[in-house]
TIDREN-351037 format. One record per residue (C-alpha): residue number from 1; x, y, z. Coordinates in steps of 0.05 Angstrom, whole numbers, plus 32768, in hexadecimal, padded with zeros to 4 digits. Layout:
- NUM;X;Y;Z
...
This chain:
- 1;7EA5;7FB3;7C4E
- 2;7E70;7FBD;7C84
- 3;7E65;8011;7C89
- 4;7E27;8010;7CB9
- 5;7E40;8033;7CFF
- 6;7E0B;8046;7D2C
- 7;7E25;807A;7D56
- 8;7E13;807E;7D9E
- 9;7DE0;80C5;7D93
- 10;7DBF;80A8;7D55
- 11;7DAF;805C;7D80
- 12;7D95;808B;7DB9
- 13;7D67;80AD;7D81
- 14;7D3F;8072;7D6F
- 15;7D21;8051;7DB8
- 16;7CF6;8025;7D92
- 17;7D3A;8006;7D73
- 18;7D63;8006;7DBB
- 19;7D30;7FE4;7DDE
- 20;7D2D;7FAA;7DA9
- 21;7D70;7FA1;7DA8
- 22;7D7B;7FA2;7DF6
- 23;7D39;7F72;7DF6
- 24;7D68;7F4C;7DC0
- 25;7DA1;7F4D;7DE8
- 26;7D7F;7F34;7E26
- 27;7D5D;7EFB;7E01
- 28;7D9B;7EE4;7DD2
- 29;7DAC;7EF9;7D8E
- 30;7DB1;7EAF;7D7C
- 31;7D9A;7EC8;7D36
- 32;7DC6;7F00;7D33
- 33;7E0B;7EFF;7D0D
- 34;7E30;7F2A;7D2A
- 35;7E5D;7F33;7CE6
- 36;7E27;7F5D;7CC1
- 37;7DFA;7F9C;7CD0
- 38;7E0B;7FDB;7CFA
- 39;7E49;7FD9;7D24
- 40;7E2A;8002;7D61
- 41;7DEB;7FD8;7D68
- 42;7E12;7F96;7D64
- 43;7E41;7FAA;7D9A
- 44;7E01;7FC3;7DC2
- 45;7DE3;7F76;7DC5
- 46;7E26;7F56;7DD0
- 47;7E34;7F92;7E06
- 48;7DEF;7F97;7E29
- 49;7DEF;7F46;7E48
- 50;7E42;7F4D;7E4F
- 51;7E3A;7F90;7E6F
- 52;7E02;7F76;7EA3
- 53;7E32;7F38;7EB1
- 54;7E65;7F61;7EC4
- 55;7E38;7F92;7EEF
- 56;7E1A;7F4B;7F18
- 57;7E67;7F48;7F1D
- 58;7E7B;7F8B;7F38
- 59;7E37;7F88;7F70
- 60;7E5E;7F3E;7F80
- 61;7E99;7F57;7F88
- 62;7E81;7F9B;7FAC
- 63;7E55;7F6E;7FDC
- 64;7E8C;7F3B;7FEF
- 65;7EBE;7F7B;800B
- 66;7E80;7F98;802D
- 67;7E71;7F58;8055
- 68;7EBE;7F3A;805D
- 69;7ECD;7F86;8079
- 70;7E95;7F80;80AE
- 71;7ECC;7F52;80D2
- 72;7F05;7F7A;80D3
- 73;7F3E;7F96;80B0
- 74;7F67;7F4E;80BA
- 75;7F33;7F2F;808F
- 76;7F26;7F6A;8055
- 77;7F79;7F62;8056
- 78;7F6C;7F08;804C
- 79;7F41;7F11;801B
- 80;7F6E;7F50;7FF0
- 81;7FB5;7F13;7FF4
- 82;7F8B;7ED8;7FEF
- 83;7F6E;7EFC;7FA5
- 84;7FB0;7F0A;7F9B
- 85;7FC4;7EC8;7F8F
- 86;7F7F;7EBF;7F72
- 87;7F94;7EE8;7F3C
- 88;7FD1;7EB7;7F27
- 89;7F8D;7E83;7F14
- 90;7F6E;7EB5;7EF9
- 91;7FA7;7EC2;7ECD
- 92;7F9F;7E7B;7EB6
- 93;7F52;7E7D;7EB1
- 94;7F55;7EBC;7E8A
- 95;7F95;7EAD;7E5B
- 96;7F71;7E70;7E3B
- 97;7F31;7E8E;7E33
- 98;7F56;7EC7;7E0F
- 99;7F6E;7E98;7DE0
- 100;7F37;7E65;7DD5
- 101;7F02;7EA5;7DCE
- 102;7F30;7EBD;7D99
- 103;7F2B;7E73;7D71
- 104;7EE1;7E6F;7D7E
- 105;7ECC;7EB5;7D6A
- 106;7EF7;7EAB;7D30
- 107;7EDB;7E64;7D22
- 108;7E91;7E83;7D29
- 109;7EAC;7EBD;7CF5
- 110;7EB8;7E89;7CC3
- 111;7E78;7E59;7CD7
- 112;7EA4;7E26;7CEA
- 113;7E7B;7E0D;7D22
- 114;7E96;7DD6;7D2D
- 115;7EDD;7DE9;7D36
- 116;7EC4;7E17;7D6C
- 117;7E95;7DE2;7D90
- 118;7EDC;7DB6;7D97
- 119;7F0D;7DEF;7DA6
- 120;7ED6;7DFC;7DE6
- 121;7ED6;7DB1;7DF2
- 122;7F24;7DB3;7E02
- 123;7F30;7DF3;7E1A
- 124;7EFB;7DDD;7E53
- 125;7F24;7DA2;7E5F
- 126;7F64;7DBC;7E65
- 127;7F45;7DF6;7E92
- 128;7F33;7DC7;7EC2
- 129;7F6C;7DA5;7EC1
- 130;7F98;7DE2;7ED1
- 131;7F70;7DF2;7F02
- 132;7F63;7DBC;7F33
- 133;7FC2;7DB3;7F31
- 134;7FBD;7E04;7F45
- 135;7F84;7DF6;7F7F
- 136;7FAA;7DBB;7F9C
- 137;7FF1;7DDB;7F9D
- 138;7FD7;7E23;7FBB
- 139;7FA2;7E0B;7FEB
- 140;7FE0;7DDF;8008
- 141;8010;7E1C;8000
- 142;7FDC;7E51;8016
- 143;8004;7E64;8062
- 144;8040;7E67;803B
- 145;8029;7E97;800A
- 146;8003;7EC5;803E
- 147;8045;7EC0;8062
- 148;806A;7EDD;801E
- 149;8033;7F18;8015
- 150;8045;7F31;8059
- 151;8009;7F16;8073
- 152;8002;7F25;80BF
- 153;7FEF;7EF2;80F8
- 154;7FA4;7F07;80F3
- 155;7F9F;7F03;80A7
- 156;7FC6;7EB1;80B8
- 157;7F86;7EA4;80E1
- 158;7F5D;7EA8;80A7
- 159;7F7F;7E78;8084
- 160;7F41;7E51;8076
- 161;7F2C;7E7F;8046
- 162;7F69;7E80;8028
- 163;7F6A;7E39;8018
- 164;7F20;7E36;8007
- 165;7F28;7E64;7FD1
- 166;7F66;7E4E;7FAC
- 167;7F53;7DFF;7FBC
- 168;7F13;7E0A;7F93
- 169;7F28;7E35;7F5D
- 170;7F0A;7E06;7F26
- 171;7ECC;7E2A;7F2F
- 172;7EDB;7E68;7F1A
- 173;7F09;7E48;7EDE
- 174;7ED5;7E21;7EC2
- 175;7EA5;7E64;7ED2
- 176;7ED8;7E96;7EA5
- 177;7EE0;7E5B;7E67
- 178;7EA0;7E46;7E5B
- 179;7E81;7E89;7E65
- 180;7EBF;7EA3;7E3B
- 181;7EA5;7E66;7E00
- 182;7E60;7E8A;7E0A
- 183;7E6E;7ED2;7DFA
- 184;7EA6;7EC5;7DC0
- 185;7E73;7E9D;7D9C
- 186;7E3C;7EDC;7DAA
- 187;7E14;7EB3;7DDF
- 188;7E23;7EEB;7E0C
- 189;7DD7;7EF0;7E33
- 190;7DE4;7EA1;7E46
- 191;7E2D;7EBD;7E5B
- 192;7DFF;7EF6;7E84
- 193;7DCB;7EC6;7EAC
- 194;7E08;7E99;7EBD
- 195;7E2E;7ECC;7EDA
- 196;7DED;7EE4;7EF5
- 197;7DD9;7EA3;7F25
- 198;7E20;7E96;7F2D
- 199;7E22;7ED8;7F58
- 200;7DE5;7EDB;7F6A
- 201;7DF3;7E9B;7F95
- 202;7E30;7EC1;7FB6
- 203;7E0C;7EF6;7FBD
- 204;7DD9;7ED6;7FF0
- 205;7DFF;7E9E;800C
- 206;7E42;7EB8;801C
- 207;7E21;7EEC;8048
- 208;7DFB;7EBB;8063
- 209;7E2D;7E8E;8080
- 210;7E60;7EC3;808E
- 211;7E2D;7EE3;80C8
- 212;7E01;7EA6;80D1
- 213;7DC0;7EB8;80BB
- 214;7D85;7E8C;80B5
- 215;7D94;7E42;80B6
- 216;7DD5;7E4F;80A2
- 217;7E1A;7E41;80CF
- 218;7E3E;7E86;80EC
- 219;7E8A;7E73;80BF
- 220;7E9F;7EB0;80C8
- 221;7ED5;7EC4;8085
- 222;7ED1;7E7E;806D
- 223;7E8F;7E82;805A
- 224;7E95;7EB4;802A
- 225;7EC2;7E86;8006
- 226;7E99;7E4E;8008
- 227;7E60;7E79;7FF0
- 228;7E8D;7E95;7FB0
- 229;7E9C;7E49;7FAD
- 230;7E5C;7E32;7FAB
- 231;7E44;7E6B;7F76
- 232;7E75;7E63;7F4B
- 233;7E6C;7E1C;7F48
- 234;7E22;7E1C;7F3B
- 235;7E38;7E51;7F02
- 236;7E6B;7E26;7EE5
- 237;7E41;7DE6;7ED9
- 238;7E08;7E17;7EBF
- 239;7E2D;7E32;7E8F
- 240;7E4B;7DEF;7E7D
- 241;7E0E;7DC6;7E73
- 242;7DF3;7E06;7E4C
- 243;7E2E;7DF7;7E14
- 244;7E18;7DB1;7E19
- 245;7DD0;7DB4;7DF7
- 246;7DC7;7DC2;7DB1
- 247;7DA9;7E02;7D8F
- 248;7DE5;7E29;7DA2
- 249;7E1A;7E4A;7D81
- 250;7E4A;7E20;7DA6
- 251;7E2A;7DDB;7DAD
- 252;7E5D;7DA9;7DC7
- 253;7E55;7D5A;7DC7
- 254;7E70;7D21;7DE7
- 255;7EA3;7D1C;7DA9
- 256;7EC4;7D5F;7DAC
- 257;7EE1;7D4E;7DF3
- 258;7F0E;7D19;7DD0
- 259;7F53;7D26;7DE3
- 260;7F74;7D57;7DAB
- 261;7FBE;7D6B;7DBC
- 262;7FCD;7D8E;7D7E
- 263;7F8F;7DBD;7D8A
- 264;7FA1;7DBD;7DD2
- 265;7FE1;7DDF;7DBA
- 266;7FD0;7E0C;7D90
- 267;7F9D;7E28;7DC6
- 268;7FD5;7E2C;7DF2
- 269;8005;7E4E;7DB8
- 270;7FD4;7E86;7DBC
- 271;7FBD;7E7D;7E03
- 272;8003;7E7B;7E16
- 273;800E;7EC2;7E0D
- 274;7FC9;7ED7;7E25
- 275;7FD3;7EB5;7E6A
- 276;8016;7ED9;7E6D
- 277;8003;7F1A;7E60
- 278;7FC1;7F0C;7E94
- 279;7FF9;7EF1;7EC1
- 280;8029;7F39;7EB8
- 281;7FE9;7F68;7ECC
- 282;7FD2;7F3A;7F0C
- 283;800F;7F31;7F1E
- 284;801B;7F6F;7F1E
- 285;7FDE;7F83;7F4C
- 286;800A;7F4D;7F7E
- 287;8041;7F74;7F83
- 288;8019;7FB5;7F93
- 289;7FF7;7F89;7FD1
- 290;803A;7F73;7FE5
- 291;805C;7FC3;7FE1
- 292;8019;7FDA;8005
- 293;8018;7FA2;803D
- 294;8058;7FC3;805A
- 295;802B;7FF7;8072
- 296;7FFF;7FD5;8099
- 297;7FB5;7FAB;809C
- 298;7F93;7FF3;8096
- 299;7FB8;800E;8050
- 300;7FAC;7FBF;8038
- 301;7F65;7FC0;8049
- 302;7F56;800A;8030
- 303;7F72;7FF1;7FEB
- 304;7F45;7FB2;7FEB
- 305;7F05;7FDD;7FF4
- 306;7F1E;8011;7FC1
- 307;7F38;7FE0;7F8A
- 308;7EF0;7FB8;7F94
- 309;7EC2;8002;7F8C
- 310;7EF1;8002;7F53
- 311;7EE3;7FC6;7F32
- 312;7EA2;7FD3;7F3A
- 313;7EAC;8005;7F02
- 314;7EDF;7FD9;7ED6
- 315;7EBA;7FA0;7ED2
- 316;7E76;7FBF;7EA8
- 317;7EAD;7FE0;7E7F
- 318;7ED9;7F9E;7E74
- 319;7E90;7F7C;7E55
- 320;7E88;7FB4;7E25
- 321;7ED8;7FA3;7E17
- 322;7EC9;7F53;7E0D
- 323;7E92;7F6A;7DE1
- 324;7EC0;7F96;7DAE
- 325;7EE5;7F4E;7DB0
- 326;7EBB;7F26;7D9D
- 327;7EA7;7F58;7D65
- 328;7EF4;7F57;7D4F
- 329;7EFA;7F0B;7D48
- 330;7EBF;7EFB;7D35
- 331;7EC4;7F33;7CEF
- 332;7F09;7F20;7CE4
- 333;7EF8;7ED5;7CE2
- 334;7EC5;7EF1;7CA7
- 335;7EFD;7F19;7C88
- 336;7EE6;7F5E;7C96
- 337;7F1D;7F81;7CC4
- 338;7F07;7FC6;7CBA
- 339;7EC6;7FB4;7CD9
- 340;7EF5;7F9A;7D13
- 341;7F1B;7FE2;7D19
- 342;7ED9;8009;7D22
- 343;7EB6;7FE6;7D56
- 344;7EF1;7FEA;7D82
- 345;7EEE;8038;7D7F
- 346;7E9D;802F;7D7C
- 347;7EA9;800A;7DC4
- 348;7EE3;8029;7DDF
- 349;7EB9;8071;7DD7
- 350;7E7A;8053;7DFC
- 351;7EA8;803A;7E34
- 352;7EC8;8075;7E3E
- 353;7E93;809C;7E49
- 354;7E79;806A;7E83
- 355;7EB5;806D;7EA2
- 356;7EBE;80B6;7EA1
- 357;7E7D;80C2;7EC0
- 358;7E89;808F;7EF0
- 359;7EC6;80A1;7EFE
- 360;7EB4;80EC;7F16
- 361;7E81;80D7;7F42
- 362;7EBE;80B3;7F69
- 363;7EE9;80EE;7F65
- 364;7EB1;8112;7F87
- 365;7E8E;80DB;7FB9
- 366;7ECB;80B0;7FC9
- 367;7EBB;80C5;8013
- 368;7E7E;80B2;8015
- 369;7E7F;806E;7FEC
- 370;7EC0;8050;8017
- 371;7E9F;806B;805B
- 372;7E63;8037;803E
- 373;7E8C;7FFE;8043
- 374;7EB7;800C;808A
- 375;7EAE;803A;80C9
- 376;7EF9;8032;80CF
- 377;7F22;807D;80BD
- 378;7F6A;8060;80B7
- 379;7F46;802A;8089
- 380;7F15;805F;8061
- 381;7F4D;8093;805F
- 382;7F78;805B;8031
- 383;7F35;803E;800C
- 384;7F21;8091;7FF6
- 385;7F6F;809B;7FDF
- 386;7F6E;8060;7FB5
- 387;7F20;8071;7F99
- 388;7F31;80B8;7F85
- 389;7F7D;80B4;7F6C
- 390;7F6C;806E;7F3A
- 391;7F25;808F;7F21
- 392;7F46;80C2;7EFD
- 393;7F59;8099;7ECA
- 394;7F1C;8082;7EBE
- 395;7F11;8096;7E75
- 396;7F54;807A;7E5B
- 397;7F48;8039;7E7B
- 398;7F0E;8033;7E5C
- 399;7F2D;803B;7E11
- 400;7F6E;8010;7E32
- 401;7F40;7FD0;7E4B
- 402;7F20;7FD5;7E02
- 403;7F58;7FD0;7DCE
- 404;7F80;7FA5;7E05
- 405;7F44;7F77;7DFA
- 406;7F3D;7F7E;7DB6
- 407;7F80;7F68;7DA1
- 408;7F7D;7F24;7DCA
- 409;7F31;7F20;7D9D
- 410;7F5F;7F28;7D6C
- 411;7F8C;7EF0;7D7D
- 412;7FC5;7F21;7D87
- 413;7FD5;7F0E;7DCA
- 414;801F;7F26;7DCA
- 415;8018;7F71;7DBF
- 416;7FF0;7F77;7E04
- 417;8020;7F47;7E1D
- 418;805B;7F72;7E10
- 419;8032;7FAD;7E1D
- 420;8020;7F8D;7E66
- 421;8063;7F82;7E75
- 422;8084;7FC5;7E6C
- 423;804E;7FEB;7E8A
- 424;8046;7FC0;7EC7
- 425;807C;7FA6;7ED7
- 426;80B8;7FCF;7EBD
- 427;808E;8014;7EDA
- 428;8052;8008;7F02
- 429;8078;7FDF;7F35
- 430;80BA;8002;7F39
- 431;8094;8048;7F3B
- 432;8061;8036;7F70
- 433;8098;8019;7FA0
- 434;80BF;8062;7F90
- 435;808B;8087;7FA0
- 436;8075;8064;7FDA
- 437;80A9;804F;7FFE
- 438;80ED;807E;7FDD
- 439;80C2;80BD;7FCB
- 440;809C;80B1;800F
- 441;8051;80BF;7FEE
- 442;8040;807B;8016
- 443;8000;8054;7FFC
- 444;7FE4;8095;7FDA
- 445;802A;8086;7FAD
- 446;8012;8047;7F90
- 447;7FD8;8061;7F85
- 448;7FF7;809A;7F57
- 449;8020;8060;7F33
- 450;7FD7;8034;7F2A
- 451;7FB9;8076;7EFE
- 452;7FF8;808A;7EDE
- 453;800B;8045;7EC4
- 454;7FC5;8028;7EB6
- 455;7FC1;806D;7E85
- 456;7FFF;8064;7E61
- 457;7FE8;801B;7E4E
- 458;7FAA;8037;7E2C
- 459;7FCE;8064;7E08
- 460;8004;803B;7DEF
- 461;7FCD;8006;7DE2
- 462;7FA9;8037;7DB4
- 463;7FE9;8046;7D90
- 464;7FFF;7FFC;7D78
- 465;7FB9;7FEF;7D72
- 466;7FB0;8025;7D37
- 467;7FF2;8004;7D1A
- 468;7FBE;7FC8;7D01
- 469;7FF3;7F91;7D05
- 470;7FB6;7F6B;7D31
- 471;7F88;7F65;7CEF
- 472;7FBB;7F36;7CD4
- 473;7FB9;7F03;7D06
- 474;7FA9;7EC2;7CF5
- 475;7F8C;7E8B;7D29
């Protein structure tokens, strides 16, 4: 039994210690097993390059609403339905790299390399697979589905976008497997510069060909989807070709992409569940769009800016929560559960105390930071409701994101299932169209629900995560 937990005040004690570690965690623990040794410091190198992943991701995702909402509230509204549908791919993207980072930390737990080099190998192939039927149905469906959302006659116009983004969603697949290979295995720094170029790319370029500048062409909205394209593409094959050459702890060969249906399965036994419960939260987030598009491009619009300041926040958090499961696979593949148990509290306390900090300086700058990203009041007054009312439950979202992802690092991927299902979709969605449209709160109704519900999850989370059935799952 492993006894050695660093707490946060005795890491911050010793600088000379942090700053190797976060120079370790920068560089690669390739050395490192992540099985032994103190708890805190091991989730500080697998946290540190999954943290700063998730950060390049939050500035993306800030950037892209800053520059889409310089043309209008019709195309801050395209891009909030057309990532609504986005989050259906995501759902698949993330559900299989749930499961197959669940096998491959557990495979590196036990030092069977191997195994985990060919469960990466297949889970890569039927990634792509999945993807490229979703792109070609939705990018042919895409006026359709706007139509559905409530989608006006200005949002229609930008259909190109639309199309761009779900036609290509093999990018940003193969991005979330092989970068999901990378950190289950503890290659999380490789995971970090992927993510890193990947956005940087969007970053510049979409920009760039959305206004015009340089040698660039003026697209208008459709360039920032070609620019995400493009990014994510460049990502994708980086971190692809990065699993491809030996010395790491994932080192796939031309033989592990051999056809294997009965491992195939099994990923999707466990997957199966994972993409499900994905699919129960996103969708979810779909039927908030749709209640809130009843009220008009402004409301939709001030809830895109919102939700992305938010994720700005989530995202840093959600690396220190794929860090705690890595931990958790990884030190129940070597047979040492209790080891598991504290470094989800170890993480879920760090977490929580980012989020809480971050979350007041919403409460009390929400003005200020939505009036940054549109000079339009009917559009800022929705953007500051949605800010203020979902940061207050900051703290337990932090401690909810962490054991939700700890159980799937588990390979329990039916408890947050079930979990997902109740809270979201028996309570968030009736409750937000009660208080919106029945109680007559409007927007600033779903908003209440968004807090109320996202709480209740972490708390029933913690509760049938202290039951321990998780430590007995085998994968």
């Amino acid at each position: 039994m492993d006894s050695s937990v660093e707490t946060a005040p005795a890491v911050a004690q010793r600088s000379p210690s942090v700053w190797s570690a976060i120079r370790e965690a920068l560089a690669g623990a390739h050395g490192r097993d992540f099985t032994e040794g103190p708890i805190g410091r091991a989730i500080f190198i697998l946290a540190v390059p999954m943290v700063l992943e998730m950060v390049m991701e939050s500035v993306f995702a800030v950037v892209d609403v800053f520059v889409v909402a310089h043309l209008g509230a019709d195309a801050v509204a395209t891009v909030g339905l057309t990532e609504s549908f986005m989050t259906l791919i995501y759902a698949l993207a993330m559900g299989v790299s749930i499961g197959a980072g669940a096998m491959i930390a557990r495979r590196i737990g036990e030092k069977d390399h191997e195994g985990a080099a060919h469960t990466a190998a297949q889970v890569l192939l039927f990634g792509f697979a999945g993807a490229v039927t979703f792109g070609v149905i939705f990018s042919l469906a895409a006026p359709s589905l706007l139509r559905i959302m409530g989608g006006s006659e200005g949002v229609l116009r930008n259909i190109t976008f639309s199309r761009i983004m779900l036609g290509c969603n093999a990018s940003v697949v193969m991005l979330f497997l092989a970068n999901s290979v990378l950190r289950s295995s503890g290659d999380a720094a490789i995971a970090m510069r992927v993510l890193w170029v990947a956005n940087a790319i969007n970053i510049a370029l979409a920009p760039s060909l959305v206004f015009g500048w340089g040698p660039f062409p003026k697209l208008g909205i459709a360039g920032a989807a070609i620019g995400t394209t493009i990014g994510r593409s460049v990502g994708a094959v980086f971190a692809i070709s990065t699993l491809l050459r030996p010395g790491q702890r994932v080192h796939i060969e031309r033989r592990h992409f051999a056809f294997d249906p009965a491992l195939i399965a099994r990923v999707l036994r466990l997957s199966g569940a994972a993409t499900f419960q994905v699919f129960v939260g996103m969708a979810s987030w779909i039927g908030l769009v749709r209640i809130l598009s009843g009220f008009g491009s402004a409301a939709l619009a001030g809830y895109t800016i919102g939700i992305r300041i938010v994720i700005f926040a989530l995202l840093p958090s959600f690396g220190l929560a794929n860090a705690a499961a890595t931990m958790v696979g990884q030190a129940l593949g070597a047979r040492k559960p209790d080891r598991a148990e504290r470094a989800v509290w170890t993480a879920g306390a760090y977490s929580a105390a980012f989020l809480g900090f971050v979350g007041l300086l919403f409460i009390l700058f929400a003005t200020q930071i939505v009036n940054g990203f549109t000079s339009d009041p009917a559009v800022a007054r929705y953007g500051i409701g949605t800010l203020r009312t979902v940061a207050f439950g900051f703290p337990l979202y932090a401690y909810g994101m962490v054991v939700t992802q700890s159980f799937n690092g588990a390979g329990d991927t039916r408890t947050p299932t079930v979990i997902n299902l109740i809270v979201f979709w028996m309570l968030e969605l009736p409750l937000a169209w009660f208080l919106a449209d029945v109680a007559g709160f409007g927007p600033q109704g779903l908003f209440y629900a968004i807090t109320l519900c996202f709480s209740m999850l972490a708390v029933i989370s913690a509760w049938m995560f202290r039951k321990g059935v998780w430590k007995r799952k085998i994968v």
